[in-house]
N, C-alpha and C positions, 0 to 999 in steps of 0.2 A: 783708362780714360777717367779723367777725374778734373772737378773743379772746384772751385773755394765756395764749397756750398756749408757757412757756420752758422753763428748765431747770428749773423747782421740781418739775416733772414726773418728770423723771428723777433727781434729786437729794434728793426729800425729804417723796413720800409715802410710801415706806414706813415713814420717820421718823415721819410723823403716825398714820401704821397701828399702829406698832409701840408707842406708847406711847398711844393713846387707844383703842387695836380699831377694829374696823371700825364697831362703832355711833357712837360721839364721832367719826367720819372723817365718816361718812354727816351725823352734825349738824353738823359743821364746814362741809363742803360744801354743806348745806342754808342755814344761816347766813346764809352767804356769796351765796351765789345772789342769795335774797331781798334783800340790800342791794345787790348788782347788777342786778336785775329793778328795784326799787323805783328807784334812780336810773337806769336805761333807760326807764323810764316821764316819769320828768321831762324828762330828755332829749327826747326823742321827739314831749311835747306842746310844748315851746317849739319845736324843730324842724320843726313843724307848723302853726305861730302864725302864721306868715310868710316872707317870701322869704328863704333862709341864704344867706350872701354870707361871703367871705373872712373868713379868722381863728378857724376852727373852733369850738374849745368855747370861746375867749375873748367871741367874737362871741356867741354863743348866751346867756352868761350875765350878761353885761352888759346885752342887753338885756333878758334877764329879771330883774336884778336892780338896774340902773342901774351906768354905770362906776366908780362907788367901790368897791362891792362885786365887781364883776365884776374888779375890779383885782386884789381883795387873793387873792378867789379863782383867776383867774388864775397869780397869782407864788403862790400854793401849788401849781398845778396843774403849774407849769414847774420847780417843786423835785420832787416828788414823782416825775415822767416822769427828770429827771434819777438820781434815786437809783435808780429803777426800772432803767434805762439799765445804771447800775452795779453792780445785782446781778444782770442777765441776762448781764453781760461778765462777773464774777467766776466766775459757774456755767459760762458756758462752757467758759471757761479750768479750773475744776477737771476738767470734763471731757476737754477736750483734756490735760492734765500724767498723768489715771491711763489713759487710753489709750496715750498714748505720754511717757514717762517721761523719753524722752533730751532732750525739750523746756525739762526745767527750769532747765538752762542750769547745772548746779551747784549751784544753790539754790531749795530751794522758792517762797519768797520772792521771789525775783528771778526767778524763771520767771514768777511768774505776774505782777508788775507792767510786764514787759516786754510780755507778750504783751496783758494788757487793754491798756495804752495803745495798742498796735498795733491792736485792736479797734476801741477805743473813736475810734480817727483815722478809721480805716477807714469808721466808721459815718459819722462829722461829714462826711468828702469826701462821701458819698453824698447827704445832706441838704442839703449848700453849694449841690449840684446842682441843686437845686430838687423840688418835691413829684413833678412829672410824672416826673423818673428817679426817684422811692422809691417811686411807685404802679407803675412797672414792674418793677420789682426787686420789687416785692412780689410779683409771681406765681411769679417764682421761687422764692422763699423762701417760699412757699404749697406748692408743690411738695415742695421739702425738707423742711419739714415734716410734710405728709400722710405720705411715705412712711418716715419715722421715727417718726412715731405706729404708723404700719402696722405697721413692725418692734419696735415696744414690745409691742404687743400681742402678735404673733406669738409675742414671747419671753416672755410670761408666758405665755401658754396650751400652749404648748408643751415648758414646763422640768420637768423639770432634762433638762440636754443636757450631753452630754463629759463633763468632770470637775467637773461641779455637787457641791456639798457637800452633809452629808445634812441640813444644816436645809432646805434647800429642796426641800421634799416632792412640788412640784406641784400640782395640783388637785385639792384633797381638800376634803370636806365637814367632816371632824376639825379640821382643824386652821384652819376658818373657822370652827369651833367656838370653838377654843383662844382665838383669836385675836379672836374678838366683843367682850369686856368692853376695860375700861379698865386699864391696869397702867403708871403712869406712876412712872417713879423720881425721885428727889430734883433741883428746882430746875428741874423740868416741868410744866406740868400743862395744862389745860384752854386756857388763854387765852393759853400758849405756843403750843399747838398749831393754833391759829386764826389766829395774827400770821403762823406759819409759810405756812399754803396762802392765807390771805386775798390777798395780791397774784395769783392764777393770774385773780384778777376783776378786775385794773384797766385791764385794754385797751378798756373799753367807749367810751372816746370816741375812738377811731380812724377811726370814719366821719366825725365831726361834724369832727376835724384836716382830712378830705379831701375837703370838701362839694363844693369848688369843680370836683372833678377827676368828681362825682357828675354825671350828665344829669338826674336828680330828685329831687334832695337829700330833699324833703320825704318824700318816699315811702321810698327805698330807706335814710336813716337810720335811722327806727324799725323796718323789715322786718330791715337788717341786724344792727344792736342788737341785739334783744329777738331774733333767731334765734341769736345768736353764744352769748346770754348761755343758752338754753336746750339749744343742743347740748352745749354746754360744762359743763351740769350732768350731762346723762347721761354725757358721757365718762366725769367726774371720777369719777361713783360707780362706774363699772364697774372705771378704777381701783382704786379704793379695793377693790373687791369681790374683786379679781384678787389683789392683793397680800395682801390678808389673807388668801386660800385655796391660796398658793402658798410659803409660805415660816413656820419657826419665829418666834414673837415675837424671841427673842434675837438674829436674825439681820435682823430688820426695825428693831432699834433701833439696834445697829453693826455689822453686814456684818460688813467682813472681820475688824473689830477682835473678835468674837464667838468666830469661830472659831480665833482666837487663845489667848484664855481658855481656851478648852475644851482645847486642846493643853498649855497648863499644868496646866491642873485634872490631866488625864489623869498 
């Protein structure tokens, strides 16, 4: 069971909060779901059609569509995991360079191209390996996971902590208030802010890539699917719920660049 739980996470819902409220976050995340439930459902019944054999969702869709189609959907399917690939090594790395800063090697720029390509190597020796070493690294990285969600949570329910700023109010009912409506600024709007969170839904064929490595493909792909894609709705909105009830608008749409402004205004 598994879903696209990366850095958009920590990188860029409070951006979707901060410029749509929490209501437009809640329909974005509802949106989204729906067109991930609806293709976990298709998933699920072809996956269930018959015996799944090697080649994951190419296999699955080919035969539900014949290999012309299955083809062309495929090589979109092998672009899009690629670019995908490339924006969870880009976020990481912005993560890594504002943690620790001395990493950028002198330049922003060249910090971070050095370090994704090291990433992104990193990843490919792991896959060269074959799937049985990335289904076992995967528990690992299950692990690190869970307990950085853990600690995400912990830090929103918990703030403001040390030397937090005073737009970050903590959990207050006012400023979930405030923060409800839509207030989007110039060259934002609606259908930015859905392009923005819509990839946290595209890890749903992760089972059907590992069918082989499955004892009962048939069964534990639509259990896992259709549960990944449902746990993954309630995180999101709690999310979503957190961040709006924890921090000023102007501080959910640029951080630190906010309290900047305000040192000038002042």
């Amino acid at each position: 069971m598994r879903a696209q739980w990366g850095v958009l996470i920590f990188l860029r819902f409070f951006y979707v909060v901060g410029h749509g409220g929490v209501g437009h976050a809640l329909l974005i995340v509802f949106l989204s779901w729906v067109c991930a439930f609806l293709t976990g459902l298709s998933l699920s019944a072809i996956a269930t059609n018959g015996k799944v054999e090697r080649g994951g969702a190419y296999y699955l869709i080919s035969r539900a569509l014949g290999h012309r189609l299955g083809g062309a959907v495929g090589c979109t399917y092998y672009l899009g995991i690629t670019l995908l690939a490339t924006l969870e090594t880009l976020g990481a790395v912005e993560v890594l360079l504002a943690v620790e800063p001395s990493l950028a090697l002198g330049d922003d720029q060249l910090g971070i191209r050095v370090w994704a390509a090291a990433l992104v190597a990193a990843m490919g020796s792991m896959v060269y390996m074959g799937m049985g070493f990335v289904s076992k690294m995967g528990v690992f990285f299950a692990v690190i996971v869970a307990l950085t969600l853990l600690s995400y949570y912990v830090g929103l329910t918990t703030a403001p902590l040390g030397n937090a700023p005073d737009a970050v109010t903590g959990l207050s009912a006012d400023t979930l208030r405030d923060n409800w409506g839509p207030e989007y600024e110039d060259g934002v709007n609606f259908s930015i802010a859905l392009s923005v969170f819509f990839p946290c839904f595209t890890g749903i064929l992760s089972g059907a890539n590992r069918a082989q490595a499955l004892r009962d493909p048939q069964r534990s792909i639509p259990l896992g699917t259709l549960g990944a894609i449902c746990i993954s709705l309630c995180m999101y909105v709690s999310f979503m719920v957190l961040w709006g009830a924890v921090a000023d608008r102007g501080y959910l749409k640029y951080g630190a660049k906010y309290l900047k402004y305000e040192v000038e205004e002042v």
